[in-house]
PyMOL CGO cylinders between C-alpha atoms (Angstrom):
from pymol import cmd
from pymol.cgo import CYLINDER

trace = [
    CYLINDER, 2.06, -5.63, 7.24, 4.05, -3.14, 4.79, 0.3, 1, 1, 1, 1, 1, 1,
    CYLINDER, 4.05, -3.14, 4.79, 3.46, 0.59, 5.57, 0.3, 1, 1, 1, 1, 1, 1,
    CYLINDER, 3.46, 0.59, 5.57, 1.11, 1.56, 2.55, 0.3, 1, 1, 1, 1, 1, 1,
    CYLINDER, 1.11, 1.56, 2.55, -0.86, -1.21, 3.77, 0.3, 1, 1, 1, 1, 1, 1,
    CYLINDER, -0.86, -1.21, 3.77, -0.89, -0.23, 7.51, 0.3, 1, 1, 1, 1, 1, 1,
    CYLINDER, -0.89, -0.23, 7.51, -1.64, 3.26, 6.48, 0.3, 1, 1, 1, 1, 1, 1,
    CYLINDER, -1.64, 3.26, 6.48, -4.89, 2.02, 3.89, 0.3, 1, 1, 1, 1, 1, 1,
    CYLINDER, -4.89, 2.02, 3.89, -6.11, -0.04, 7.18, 0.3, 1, 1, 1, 1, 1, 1,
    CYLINDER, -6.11, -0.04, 7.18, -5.68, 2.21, 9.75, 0.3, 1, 1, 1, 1, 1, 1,
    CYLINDER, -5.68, 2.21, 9.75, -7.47, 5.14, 7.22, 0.3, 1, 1, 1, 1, 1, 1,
    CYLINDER, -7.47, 5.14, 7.22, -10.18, 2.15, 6.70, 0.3, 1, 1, 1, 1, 1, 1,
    CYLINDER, -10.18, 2.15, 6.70, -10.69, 1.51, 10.75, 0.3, 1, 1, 1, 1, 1, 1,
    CYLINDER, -10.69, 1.51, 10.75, -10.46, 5.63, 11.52, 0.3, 1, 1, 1, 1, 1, 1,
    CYLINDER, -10.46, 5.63, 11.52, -13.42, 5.93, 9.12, 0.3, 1, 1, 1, 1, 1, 1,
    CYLINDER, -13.42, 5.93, 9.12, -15.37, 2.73, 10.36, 0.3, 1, 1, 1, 1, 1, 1,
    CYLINDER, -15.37, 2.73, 10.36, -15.07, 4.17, 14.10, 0.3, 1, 1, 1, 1, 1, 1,
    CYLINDER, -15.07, 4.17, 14.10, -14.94, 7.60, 13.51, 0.3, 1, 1, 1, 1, 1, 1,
    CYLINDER, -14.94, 7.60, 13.51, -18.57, 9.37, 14.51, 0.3, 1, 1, 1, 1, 1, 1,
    CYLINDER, -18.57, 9.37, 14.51, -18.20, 13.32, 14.66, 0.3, 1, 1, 1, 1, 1, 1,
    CYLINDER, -18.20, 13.32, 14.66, -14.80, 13.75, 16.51, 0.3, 1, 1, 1, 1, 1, 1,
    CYLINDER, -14.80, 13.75, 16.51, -15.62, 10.95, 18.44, 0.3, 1, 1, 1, 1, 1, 1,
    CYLINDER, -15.62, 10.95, 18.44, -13.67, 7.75, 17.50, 0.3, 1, 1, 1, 1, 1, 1,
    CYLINDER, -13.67, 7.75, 17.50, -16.04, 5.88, 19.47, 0.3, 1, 1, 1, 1, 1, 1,
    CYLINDER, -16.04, 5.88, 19.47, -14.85, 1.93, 20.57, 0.3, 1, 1, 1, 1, 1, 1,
    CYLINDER, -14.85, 1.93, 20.57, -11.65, 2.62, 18.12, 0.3, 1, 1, 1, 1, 1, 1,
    CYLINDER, -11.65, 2.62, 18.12, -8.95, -0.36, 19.72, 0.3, 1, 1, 1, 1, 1, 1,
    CYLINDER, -8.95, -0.36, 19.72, -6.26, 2.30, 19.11, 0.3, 1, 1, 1, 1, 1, 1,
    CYLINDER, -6.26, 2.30, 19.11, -8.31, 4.68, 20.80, 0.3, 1, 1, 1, 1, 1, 1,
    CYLINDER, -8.31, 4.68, 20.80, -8.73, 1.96, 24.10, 0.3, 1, 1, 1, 1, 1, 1,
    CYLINDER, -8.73, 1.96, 24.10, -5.10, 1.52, 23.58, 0.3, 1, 1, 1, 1, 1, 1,
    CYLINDER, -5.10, 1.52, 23.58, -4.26, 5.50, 23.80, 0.3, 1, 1, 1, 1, 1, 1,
    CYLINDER, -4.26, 5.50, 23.80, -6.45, 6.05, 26.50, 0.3, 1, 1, 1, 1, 1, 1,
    CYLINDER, -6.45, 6.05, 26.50, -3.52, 5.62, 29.10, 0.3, 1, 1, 1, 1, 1, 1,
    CYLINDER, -3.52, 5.62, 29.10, -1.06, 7.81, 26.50, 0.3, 1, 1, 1, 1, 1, 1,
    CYLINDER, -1.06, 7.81, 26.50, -0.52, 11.30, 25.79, 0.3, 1, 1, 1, 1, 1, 1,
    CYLINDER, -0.52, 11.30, 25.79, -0.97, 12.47, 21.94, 0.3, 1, 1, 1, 1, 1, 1,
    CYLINDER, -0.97, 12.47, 21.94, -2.63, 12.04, 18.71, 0.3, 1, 1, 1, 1, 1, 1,
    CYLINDER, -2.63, 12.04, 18.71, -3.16, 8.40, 16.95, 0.3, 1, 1, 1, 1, 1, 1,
    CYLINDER, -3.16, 8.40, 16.95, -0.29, 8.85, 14.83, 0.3, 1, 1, 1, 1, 1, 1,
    CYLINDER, -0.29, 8.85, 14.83, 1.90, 10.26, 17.28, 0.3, 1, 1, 1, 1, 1, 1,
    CYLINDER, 1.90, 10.26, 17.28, 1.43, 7.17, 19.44, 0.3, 1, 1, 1, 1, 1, 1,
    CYLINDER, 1.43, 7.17, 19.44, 1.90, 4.88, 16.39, 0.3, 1, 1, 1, 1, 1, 1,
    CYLINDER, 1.90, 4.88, 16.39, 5.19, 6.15, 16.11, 0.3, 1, 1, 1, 1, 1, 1,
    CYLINDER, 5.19, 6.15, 16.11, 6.21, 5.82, 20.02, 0.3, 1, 1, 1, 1, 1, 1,
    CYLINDER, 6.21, 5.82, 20.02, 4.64, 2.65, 19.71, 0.3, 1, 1, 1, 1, 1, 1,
    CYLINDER, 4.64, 2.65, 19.71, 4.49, 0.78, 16.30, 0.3, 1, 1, 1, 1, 1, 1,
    CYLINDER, 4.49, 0.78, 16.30, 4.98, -3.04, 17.00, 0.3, 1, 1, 1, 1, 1, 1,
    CYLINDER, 4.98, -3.04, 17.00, 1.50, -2.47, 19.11, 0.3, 1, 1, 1, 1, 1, 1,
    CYLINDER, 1.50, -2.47, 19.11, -0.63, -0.11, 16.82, 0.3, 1, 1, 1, 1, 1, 1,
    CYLINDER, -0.63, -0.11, 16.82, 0.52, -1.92, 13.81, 0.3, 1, 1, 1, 1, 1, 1,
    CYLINDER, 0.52, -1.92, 13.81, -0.79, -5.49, 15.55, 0.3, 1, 1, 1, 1, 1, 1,
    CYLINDER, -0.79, -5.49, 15.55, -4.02, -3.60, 16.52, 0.3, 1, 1, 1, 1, 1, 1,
    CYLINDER, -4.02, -3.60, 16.52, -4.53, -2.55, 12.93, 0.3, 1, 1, 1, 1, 1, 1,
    CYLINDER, -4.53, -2.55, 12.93, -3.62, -5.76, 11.60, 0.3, 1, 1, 1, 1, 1, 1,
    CYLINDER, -3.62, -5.76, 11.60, -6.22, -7.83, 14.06, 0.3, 1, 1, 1, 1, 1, 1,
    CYLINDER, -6.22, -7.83, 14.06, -9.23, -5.32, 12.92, 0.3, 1, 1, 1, 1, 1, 1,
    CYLINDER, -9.23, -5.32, 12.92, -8.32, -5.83, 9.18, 0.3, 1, 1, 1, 1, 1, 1,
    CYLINDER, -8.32, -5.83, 9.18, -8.24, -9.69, 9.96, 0.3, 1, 1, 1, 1, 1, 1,
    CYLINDER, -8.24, -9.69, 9.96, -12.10, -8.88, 11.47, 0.3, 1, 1, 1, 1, 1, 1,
    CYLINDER, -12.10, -8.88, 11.47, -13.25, -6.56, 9.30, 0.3, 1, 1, 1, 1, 1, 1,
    CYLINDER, -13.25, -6.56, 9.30, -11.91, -7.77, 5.84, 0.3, 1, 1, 1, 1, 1, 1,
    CYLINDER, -11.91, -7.77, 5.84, -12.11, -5.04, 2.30, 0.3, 1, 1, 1, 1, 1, 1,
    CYLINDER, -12.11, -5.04, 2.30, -15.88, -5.21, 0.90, 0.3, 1, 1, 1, 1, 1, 1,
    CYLINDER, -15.88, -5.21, 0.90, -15.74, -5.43, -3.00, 0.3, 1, 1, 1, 1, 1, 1,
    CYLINDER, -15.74, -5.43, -3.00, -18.08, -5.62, -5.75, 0.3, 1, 1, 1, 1, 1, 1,
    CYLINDER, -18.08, -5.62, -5.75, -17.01, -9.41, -5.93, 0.3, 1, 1, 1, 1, 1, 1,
    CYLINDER, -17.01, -9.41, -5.93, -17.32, -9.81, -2.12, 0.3, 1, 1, 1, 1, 1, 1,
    CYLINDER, -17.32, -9.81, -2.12, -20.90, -8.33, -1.81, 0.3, 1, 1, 1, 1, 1, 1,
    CYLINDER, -20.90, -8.33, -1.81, -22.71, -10.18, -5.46, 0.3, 1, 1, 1, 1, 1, 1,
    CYLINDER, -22.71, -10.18, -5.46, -21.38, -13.56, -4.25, 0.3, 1, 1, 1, 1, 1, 1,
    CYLINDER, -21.38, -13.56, -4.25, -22.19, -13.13, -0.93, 0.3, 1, 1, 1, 1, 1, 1,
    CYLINDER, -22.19, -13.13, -0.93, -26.15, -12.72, -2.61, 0.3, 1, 1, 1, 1, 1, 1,
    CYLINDER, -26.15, -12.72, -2.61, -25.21, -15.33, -5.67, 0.3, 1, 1, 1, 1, 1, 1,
    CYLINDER, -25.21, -15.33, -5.67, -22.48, -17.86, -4.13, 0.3, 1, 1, 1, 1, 1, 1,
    CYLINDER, -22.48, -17.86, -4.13, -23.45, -19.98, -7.18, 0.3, 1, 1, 1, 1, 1, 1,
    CYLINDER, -23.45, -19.98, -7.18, -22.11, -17.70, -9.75, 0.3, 1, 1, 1, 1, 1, 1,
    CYLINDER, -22.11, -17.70, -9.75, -20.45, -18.62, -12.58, 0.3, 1, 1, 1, 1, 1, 1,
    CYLINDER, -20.45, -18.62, -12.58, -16.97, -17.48, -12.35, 0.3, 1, 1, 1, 1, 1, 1,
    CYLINDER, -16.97, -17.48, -12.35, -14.40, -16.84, -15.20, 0.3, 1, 1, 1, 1, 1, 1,
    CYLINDER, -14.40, -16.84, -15.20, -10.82, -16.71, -13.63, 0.3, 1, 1, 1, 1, 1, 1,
    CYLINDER, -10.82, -16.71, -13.63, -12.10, -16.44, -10.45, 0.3, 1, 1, 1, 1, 1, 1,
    CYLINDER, -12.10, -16.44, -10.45, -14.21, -13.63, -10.45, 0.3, 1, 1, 1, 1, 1, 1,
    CYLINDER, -14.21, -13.63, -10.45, -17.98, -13.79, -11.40, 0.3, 1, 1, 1, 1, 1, 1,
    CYLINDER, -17.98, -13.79, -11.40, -18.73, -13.96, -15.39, 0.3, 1, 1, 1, 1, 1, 1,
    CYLINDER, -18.73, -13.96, -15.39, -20.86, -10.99, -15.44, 0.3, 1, 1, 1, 1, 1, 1,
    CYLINDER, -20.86, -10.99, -15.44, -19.86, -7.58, -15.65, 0.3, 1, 1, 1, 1, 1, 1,
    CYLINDER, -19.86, -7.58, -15.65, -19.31, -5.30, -13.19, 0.3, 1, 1, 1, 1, 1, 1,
    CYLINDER, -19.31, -5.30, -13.19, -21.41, -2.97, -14.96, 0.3, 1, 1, 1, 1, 1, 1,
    CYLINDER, -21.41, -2.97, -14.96, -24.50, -4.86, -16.08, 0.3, 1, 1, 1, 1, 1, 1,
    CYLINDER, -24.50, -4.86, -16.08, -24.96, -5.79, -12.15, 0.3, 1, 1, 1, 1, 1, 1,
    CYLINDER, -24.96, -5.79, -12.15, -24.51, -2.39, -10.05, 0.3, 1, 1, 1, 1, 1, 1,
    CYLINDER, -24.51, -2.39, -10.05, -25.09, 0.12, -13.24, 0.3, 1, 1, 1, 1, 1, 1,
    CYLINDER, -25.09, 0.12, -13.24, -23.20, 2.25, -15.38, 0.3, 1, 1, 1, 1, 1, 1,
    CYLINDER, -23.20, 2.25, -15.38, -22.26, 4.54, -12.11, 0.3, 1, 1, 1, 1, 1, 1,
    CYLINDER, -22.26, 4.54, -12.11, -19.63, 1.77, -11.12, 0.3, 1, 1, 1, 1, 1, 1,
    CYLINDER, -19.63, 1.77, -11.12, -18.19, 1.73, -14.60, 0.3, 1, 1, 1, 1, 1, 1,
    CYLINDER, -18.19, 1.73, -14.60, -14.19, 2.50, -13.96, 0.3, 1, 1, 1, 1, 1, 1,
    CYLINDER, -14.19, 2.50, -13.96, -12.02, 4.39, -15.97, 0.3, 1, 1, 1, 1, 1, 1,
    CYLINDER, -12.02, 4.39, -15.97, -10.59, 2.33, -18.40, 0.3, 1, 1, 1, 1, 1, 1,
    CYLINDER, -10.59, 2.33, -18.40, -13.22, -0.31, -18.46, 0.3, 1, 1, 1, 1, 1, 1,
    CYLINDER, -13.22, -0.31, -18.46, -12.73, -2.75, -21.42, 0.3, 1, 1, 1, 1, 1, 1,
    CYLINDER, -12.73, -2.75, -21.42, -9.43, -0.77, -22.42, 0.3, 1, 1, 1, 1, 1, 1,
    CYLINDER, -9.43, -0.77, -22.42, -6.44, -0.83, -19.48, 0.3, 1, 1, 1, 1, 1, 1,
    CYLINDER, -6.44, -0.83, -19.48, -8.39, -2.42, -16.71, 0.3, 1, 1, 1, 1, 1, 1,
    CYLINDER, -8.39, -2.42, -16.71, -9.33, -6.35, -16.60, 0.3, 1, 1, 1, 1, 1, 1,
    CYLINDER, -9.33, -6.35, -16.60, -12.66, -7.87, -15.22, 0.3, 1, 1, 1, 1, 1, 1,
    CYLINDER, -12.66, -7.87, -15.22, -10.06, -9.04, -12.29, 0.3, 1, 1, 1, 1, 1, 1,
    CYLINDER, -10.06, -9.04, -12.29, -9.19, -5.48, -11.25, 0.3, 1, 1, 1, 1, 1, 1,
    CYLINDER, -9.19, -5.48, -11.25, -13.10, -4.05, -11.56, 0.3, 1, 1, 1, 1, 1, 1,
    CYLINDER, -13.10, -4.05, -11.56, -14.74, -7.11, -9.42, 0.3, 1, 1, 1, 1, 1, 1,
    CYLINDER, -14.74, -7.11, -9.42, -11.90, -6.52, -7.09, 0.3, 1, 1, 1, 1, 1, 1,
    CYLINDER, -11.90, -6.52, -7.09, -11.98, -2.95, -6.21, 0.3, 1, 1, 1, 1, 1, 1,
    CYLINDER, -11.98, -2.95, -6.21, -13.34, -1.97, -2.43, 0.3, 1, 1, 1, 1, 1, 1,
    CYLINDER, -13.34, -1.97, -2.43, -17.25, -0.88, -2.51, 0.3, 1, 1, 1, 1, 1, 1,
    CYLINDER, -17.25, -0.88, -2.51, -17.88, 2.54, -1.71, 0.3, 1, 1, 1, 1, 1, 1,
    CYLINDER, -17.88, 2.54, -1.71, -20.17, 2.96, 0.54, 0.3, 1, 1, 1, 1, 1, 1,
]
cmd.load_cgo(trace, "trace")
């Protein structure tokens, strides 16, 4: 795992078990509990181990996209290059519309962007 990607996973697995200031059933947190210091400082005393922890809860709790959540309702979709043949747009609404849509972006980019919850 490169470091932007570490750093996106571990941001997406502080917010998933974060609940007040309260990280709840975190694994880094379980991991910590025998060290001294913040998550990041014990990243950096130990980063073989927090970056294999962060790499085994992306593995179980993979990126929701817009492509991810309309084929999990429609599996039977027709696709175009992989990504379903309707637009973004015309499924979850004009609010989901990117910047750029139909000028710098592709269909690819738009079905494949995380879901905001």
């Amino acid at each position: 795992m490169d470091v932007p990607t570490f750093f996106k996973e571990y941001d997406r697995m502080c917010s998933y078990h974060r609940n007040g200031c309260d990280c709840g059933d975190c694994p880094l947190i379980r991991f910590i509990e025998d060290q001294r210091g913040t998550c990041l400082e014990i990243c950096k005393r130990y980063p073989e181990k927090s970056v294999a922890i962060v790499e085994q809860w992306a593995k179980k709790h993979p990126v929701r996209t817009y492509k991810s959540v309309f084929l999990e309702k429609f599996p039977d979709a027709a696709k175009e290059d992989g990504v379903p043949a309707a637009c973004v747009v015309a499924v979850f609404g004009e609010k989901k519309k990117p910047e750029g849509c139909y000028n710098s972006i592709n269909c690819s980019d738009c079905w494949n962007r995380e879901v905001e919850e």
